[in-house]
C-alpha atoms as a printed R data frame, in Angstrom:
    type eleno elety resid chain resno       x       y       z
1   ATOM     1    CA   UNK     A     1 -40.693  51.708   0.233
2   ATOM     2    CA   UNK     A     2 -40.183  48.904  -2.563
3   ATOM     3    CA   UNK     A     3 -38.150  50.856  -5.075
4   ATOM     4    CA   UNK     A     4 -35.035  49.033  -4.126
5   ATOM     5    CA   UNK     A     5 -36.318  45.726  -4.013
6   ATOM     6    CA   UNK     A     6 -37.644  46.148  -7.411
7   ATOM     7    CA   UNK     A     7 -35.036  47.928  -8.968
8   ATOM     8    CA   UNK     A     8 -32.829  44.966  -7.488
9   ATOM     9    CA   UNK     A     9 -34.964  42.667  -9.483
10  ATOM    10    CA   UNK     A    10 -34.858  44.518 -12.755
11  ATOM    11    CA   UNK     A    11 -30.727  44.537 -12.558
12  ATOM    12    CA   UNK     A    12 -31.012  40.827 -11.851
13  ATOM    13    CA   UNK     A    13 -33.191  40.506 -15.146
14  ATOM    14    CA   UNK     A    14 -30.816  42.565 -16.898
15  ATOM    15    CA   UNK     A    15 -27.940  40.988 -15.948
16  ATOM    16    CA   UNK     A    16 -28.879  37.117 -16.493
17  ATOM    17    CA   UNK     A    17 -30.237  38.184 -19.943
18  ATOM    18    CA   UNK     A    18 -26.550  39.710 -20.994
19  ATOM    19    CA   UNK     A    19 -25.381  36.268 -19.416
20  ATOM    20    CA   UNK     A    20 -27.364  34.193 -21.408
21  ATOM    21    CA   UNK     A    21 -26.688  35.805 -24.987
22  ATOM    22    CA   UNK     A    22 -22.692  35.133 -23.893
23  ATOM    23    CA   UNK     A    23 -23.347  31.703 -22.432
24  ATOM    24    CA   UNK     A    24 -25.257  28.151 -22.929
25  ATOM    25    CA   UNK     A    25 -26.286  25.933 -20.631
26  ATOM    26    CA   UNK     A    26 -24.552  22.673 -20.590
27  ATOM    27    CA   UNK     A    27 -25.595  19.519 -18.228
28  ATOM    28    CA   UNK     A    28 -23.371  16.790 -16.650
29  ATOM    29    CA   UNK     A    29 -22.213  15.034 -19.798
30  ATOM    30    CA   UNK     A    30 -21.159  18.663 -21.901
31  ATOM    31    CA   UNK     A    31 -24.774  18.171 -24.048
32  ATOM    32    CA   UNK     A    32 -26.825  21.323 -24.499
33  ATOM    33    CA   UNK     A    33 -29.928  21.676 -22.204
34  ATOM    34    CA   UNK     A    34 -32.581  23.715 -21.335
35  ATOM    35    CA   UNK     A    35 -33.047  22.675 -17.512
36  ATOM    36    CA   UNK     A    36 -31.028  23.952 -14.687
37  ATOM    37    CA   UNK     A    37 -27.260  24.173 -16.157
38  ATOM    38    CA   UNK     A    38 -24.602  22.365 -14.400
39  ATOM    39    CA   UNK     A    39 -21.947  23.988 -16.936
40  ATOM    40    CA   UNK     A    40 -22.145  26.890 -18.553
41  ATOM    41    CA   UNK     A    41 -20.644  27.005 -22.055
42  ATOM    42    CA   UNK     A    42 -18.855  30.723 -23.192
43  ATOM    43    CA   UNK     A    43 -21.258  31.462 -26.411
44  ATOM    44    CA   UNK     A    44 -20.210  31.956 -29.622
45  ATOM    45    CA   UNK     A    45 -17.064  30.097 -29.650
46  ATOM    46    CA   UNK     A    46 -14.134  32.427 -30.699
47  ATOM    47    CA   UNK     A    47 -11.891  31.005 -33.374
48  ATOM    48    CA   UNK     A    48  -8.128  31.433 -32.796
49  ATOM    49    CA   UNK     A    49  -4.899  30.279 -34.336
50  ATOM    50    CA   UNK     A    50  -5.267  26.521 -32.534
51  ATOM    51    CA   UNK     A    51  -8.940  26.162 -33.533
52  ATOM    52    CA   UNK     A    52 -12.145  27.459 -32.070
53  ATOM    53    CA   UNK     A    53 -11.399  28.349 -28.111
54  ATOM    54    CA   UNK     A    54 -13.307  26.570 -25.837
55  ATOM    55    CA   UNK     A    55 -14.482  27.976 -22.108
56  ATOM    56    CA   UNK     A    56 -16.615  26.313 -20.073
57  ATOM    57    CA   UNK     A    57 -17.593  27.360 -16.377
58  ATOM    58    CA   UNK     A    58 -19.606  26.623 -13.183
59  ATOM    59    CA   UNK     A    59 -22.539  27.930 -12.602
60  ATOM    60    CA   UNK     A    60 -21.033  30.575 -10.227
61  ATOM    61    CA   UNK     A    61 -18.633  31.540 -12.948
62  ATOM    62    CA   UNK     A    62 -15.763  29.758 -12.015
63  ATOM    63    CA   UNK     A    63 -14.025  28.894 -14.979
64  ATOM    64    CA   UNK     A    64 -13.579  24.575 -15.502
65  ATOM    65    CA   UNK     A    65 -12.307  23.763 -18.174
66  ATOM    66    CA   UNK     A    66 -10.007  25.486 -21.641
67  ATOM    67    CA   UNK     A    67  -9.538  24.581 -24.661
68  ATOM    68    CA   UNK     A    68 -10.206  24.068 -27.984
69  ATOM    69    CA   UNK     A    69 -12.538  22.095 -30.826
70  ATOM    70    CA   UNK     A    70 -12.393  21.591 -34.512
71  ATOM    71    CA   UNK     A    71 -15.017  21.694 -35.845
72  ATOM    72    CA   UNK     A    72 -17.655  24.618 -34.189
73  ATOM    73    CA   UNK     A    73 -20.995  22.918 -36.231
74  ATOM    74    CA   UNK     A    74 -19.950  19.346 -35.253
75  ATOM    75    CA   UNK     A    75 -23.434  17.753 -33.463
76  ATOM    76    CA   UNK     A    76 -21.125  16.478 -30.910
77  ATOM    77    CA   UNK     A    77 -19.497  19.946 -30.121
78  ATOM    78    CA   UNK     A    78 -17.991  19.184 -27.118
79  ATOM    79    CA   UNK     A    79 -17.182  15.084 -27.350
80  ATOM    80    CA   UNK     A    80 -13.802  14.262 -26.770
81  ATOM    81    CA   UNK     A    81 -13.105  13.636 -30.767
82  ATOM    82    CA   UNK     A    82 -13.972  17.187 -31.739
83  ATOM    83    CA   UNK     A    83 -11.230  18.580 -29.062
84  ATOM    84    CA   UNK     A    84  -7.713  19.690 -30.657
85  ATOM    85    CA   UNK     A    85  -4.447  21.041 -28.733
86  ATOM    86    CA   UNK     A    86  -3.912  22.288 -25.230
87  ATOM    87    CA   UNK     A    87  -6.517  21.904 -22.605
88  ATOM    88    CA   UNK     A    88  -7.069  22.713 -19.031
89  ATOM    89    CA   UNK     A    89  -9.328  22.121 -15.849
90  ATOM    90    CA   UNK     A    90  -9.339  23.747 -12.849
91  ATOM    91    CA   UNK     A    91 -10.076  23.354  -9.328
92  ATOM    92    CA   UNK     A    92 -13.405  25.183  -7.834
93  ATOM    93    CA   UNK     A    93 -10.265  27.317  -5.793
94  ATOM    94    CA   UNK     A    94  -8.725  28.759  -9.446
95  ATOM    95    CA   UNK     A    95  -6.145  26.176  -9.383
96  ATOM    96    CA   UNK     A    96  -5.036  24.381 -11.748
97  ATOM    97    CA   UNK     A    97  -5.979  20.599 -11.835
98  ATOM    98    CA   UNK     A    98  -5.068  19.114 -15.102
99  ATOM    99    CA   UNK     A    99  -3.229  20.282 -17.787
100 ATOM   100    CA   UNK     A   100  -2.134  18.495 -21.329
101 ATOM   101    CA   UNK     A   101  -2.913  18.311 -24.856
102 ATOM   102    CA   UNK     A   102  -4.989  16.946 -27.625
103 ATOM   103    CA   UNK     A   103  -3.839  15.260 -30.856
104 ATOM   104    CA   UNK     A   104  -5.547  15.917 -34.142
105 ATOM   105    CA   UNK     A   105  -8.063  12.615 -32.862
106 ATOM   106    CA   UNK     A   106  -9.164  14.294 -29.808
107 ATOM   107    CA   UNK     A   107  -7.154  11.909 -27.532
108 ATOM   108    CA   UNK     A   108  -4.618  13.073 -24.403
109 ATOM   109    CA   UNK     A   109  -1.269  12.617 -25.693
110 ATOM   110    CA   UNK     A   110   2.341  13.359 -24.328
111 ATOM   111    CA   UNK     A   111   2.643  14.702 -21.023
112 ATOM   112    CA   UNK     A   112   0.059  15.677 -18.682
113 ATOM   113    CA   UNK     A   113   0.495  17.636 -15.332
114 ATOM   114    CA   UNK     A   114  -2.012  17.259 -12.427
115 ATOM   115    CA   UNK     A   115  -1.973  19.477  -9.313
116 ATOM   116    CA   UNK     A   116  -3.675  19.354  -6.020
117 ATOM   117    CA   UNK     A   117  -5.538  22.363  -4.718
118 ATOM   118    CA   UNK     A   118  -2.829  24.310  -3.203
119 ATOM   119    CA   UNK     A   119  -1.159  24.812  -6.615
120 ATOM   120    CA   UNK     A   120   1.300  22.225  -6.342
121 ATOM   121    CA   UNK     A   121   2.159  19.184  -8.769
122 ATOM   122    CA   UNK     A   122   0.471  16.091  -8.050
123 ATOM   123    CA   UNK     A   123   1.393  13.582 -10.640
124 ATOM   124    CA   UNK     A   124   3.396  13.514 -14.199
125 ATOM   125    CA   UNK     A   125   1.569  11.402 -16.776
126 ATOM   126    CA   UNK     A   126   2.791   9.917 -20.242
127 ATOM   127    CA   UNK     A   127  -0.194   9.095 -22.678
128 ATOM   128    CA   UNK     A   128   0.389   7.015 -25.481
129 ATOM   129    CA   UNK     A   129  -1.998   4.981 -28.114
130 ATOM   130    CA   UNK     A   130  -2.533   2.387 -25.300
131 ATOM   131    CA   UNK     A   131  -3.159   4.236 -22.393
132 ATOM   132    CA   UNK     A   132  -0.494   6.407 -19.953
133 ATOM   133    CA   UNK     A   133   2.253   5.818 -17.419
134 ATOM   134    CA   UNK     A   134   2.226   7.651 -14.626
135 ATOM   135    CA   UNK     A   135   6.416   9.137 -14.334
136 ATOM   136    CA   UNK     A   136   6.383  11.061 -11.215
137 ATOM   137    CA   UNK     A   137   3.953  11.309  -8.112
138 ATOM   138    CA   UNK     A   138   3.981  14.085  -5.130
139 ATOM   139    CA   UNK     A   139   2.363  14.617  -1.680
140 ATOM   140    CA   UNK     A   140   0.076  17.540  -1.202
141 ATOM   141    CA   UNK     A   141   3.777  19.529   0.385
142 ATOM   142    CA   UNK     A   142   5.393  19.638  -2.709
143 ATOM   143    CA   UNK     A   143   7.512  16.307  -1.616
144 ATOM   144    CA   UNK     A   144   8.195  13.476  -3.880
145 ATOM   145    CA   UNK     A   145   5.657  10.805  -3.843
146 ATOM   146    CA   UNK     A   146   6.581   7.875  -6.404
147 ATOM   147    CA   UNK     A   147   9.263   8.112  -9.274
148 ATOM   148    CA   UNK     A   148   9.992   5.554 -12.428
149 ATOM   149    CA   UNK     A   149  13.438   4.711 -12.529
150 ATOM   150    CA   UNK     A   150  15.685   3.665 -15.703
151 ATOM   151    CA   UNK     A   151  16.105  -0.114 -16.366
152 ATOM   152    CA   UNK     A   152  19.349  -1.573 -14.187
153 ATOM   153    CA   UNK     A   153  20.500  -4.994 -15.555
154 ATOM   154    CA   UNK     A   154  18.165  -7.377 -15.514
155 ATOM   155    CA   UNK     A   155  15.675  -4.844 -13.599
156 ATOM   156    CA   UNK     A   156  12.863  -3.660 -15.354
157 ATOM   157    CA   UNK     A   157   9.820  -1.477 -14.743
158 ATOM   158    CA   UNK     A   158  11.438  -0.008 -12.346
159 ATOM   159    CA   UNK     A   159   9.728   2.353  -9.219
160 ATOM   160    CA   UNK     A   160  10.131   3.567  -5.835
161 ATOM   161    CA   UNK     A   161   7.459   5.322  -3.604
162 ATOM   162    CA   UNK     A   162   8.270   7.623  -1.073
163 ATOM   163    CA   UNK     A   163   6.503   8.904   2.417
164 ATOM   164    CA   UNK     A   164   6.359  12.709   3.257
165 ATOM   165    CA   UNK     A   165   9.557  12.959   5.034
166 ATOM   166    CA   UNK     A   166  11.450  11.620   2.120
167 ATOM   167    CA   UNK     A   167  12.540   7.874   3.143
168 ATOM   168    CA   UNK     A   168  11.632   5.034   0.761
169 ATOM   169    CA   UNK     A   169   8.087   3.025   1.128
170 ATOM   170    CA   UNK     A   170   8.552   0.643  -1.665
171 ATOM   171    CA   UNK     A   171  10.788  -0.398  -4.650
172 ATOM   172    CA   UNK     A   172   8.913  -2.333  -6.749
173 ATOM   173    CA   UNK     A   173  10.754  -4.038 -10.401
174 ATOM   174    CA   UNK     A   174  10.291  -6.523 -12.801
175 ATOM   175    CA   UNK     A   175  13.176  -9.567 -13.145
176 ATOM   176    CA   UNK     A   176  13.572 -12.859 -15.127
177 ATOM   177    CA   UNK     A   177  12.320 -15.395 -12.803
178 ATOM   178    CA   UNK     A   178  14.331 -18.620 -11.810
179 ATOM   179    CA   UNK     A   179  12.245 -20.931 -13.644
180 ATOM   180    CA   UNK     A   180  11.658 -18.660 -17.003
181 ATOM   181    CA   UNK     A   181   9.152 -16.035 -17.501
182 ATOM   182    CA   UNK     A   182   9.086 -12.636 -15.885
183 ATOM   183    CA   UNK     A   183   8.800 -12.083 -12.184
184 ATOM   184    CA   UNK     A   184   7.309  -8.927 -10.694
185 ATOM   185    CA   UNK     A   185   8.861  -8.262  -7.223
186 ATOM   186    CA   UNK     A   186   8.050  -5.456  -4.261
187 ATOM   187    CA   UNK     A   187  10.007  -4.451  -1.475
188 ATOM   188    CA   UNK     A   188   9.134  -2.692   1.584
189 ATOM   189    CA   UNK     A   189  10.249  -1.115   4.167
190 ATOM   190    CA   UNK     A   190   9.892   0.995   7.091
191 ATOM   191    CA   UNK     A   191  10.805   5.206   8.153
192 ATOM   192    CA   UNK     A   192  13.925   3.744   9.435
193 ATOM   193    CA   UNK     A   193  14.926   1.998   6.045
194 ATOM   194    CA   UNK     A   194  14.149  -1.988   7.422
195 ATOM   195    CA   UNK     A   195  12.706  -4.282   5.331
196 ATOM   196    CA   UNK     A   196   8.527  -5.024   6.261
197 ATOM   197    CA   UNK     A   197   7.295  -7.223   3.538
198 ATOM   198    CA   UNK     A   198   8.364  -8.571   0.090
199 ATOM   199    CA   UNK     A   199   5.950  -9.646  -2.746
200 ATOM   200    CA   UNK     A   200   7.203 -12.332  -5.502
201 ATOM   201    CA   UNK     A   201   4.512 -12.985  -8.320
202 ATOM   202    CA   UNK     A   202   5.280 -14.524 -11.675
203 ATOM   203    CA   UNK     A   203   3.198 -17.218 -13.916
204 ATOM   204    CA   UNK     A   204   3.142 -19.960 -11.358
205 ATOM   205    CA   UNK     A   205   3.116 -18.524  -7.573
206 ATOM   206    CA   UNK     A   206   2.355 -15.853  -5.747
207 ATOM   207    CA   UNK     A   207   4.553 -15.486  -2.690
208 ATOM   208    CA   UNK     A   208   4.031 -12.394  -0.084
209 ATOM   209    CA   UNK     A   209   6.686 -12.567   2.701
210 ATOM   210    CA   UNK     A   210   6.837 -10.375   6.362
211 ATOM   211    CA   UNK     A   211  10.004  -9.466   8.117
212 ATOM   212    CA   UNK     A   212  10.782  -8.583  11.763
213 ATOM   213    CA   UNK     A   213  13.672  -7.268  12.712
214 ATOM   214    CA   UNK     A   214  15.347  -8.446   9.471
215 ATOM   215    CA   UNK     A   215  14.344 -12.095   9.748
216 ATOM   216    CA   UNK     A   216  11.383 -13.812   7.711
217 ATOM   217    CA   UNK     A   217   8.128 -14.571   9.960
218 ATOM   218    CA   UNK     A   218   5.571 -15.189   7.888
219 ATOM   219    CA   UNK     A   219   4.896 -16.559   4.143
220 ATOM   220    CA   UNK     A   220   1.904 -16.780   2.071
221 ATOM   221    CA   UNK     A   221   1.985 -18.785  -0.974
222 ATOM   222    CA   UNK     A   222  -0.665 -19.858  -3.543
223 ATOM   223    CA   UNK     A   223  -0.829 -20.833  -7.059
224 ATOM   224    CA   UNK     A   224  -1.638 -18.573 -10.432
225 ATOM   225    CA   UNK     A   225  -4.920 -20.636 -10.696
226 ATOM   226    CA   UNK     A   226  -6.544 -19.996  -7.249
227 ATOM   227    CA   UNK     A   227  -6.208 -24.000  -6.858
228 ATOM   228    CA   UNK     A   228  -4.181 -24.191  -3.612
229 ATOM   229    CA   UNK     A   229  -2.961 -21.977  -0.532
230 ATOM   230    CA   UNK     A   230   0.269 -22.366   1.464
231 ATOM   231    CA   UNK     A   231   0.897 -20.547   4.902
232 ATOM   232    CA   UNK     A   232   4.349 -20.558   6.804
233 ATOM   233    CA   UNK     A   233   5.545 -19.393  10.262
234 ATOM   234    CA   UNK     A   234   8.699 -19.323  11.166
235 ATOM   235    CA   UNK     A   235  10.859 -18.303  14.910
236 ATOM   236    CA   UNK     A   236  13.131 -15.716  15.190
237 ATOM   237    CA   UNK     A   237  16.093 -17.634  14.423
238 ATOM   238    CA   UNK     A   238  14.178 -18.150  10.625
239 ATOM   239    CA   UNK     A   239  13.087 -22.032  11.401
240 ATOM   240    CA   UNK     A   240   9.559 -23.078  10.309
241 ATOM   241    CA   UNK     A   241   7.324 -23.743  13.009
242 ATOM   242    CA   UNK     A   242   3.638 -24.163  11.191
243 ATOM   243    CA   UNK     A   243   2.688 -24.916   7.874
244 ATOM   244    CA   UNK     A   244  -1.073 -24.583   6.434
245 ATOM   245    CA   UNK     A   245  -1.689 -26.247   3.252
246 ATOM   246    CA   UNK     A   246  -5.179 -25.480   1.524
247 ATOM   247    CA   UNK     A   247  -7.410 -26.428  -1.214
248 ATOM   248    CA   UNK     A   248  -9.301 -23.527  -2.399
249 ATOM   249    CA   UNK     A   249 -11.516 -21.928  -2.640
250 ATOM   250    CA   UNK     A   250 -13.349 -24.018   0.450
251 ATOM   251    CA   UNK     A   251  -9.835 -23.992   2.045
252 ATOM   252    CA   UNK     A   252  -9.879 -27.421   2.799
253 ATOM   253    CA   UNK     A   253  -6.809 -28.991   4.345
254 ATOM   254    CA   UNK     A   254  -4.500 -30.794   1.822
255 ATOM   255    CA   UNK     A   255  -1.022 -32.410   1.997
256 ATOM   256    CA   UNK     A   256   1.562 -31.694   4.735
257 ATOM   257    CA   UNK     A   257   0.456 -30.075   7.751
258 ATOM   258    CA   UNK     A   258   3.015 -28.832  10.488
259 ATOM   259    CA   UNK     A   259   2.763 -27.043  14.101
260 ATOM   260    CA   UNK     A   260   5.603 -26.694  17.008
261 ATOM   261    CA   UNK     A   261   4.262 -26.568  20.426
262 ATOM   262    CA   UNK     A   262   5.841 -24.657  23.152
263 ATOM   263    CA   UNK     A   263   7.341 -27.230  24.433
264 ATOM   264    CA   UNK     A   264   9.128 -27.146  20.589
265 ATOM   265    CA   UNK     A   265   7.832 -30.573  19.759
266 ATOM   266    CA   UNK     A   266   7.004 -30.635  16.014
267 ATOM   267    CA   UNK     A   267   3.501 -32.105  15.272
268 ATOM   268    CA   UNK     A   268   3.097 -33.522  11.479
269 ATOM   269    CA   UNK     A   269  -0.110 -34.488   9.862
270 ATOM   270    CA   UNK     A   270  -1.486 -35.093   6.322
271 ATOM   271    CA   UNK     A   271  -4.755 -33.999   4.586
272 ATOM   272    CA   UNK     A   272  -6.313 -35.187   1.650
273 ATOM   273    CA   UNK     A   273  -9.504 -33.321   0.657
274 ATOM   274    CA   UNK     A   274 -10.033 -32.004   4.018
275 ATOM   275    CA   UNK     A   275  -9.735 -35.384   5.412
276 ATOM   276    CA   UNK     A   276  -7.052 -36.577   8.276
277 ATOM   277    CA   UNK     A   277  -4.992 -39.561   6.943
278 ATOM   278    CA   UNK     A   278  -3.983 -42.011   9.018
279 ATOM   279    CA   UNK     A   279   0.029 -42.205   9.941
């Protein structure tokens, strides 16, 4: 009555003893262990045309990661300066996550594809020496998610971000600023194509600005240094009817202070330090 449990056993023996001689254990950081595996390395490497072929899987033998290394005896097998040519992970569904290349130093260079777990592209990458931009983004449907644009004039840097159904989150560029120096600027805007909010920042100020209905409501102003914070209200007809001025980073009351009543009387007082001055 226990042949079957035991001869269950014995193919279980069998068969992680053929596994072993094919794979080695790998932990968290890609160094060989002895312990419980967290990766399992494809064992002995298999040398190729592009360099010694790399496999590495889960430990329920879905494959992770492809690709290839240099140098097969190098103490560091697996580091990211021994790797060489194409490479790709996967999802723990099959799919494809990320896909790109090595140069002959082991760093990600040109382009690099990333995809979410249905199989469809999630973001275009360019790596160069000093890092990557990212050149196209999509939502999990397939639809377009962010795109860089081509310089236009004096417009730099150039972006726009998208929402699901296709109409235009945010444009966000880079322009000389009025008093020299570069400004970087974002607009945006709403499903029905109005403008919400608009963000100035250059080496003085940094200005964020809300819109109703078209017409300015609110500003927020404060200095490059963190020295001083300005808040503005205005009516619907675009008049200013409070002003905050702040030291910070106590946010103590400084300079000009303005509020409209109800009644549309205009109050004005004056700070210094946090301290009322007298009219």
């Amino acid at each position: 009555m226990f042949r079957l449990p035991m001869l269950a056993g014995l193919m279980a023996v069998l068969i992680s003893t053929t596994a072993a001689a094919d794979q080695r254990a790998l932990n968290r950081d890609w160094f060989f262990t002895d312990g419980e595996p967290v990766f399992l390395l494809h064992w002995p490497l298999k040398e190729t045309e592009q360099g010694w072929r790399v496999v590495i899987d889960r430990p329920d033998g879905q494959v992770f990661f492809e690709s290839y290394v240099a140098d097969p005896g190098a103490l560091l097998l697996l580091d990211n300066p021994n790797r060489r040519g194409p490479f790709t992970y996967y999802h723990d569904n099959g799919e494809v996550e990320l896909e790109g290349r090595y140069n002959d130093r082991g760093a990600v260079t040109g382009e690099a594809r990333f995809y979410w777990k249905n199989g469809n592209l999630r973001e275009i990458r360019h790596y160069q020496p000093g890092g990557y931009e990212v050149i196209k983004a999509f939502h999990q449907d397939g639809s377009l998610s962010m795109e860089v644009l081509p310089d236009k004039g004096d417009q730099t840097l150039r972006e726009k971000r998208y929402r699901e159904d296709g109409s235009l989150v945010a444009l966000i560029y880079t322009h000389p600023a009025e008093q020299g120096g570069l400004e970087d600027v974002r607009l945006t805007y709403d499903p029905q194509g109005n403008l919400l909010a608009r963000s100035l920042a250059n080496d003085r100020v940094q200005i964020t600005e809300h819109f109703k209905n078209e017409n300015l409501v609110r500003r927020v102003t404060s200095d490059r240094d963190g020295e001083w914070l300005l808040r503005e209200r205005f009516d619907e007809n675009g008049e200013l009817k409070q002003r905050d001025r702040y030291l910070l980073p106590d946010y103590q009351l400084d300079g000009e202070q303005m509020f409209t009543t109800e009644d549309g009387e205009r109050r004005v007082t004056h700070y210094r330090n946090g301290k009322r001055q007298s009219q």
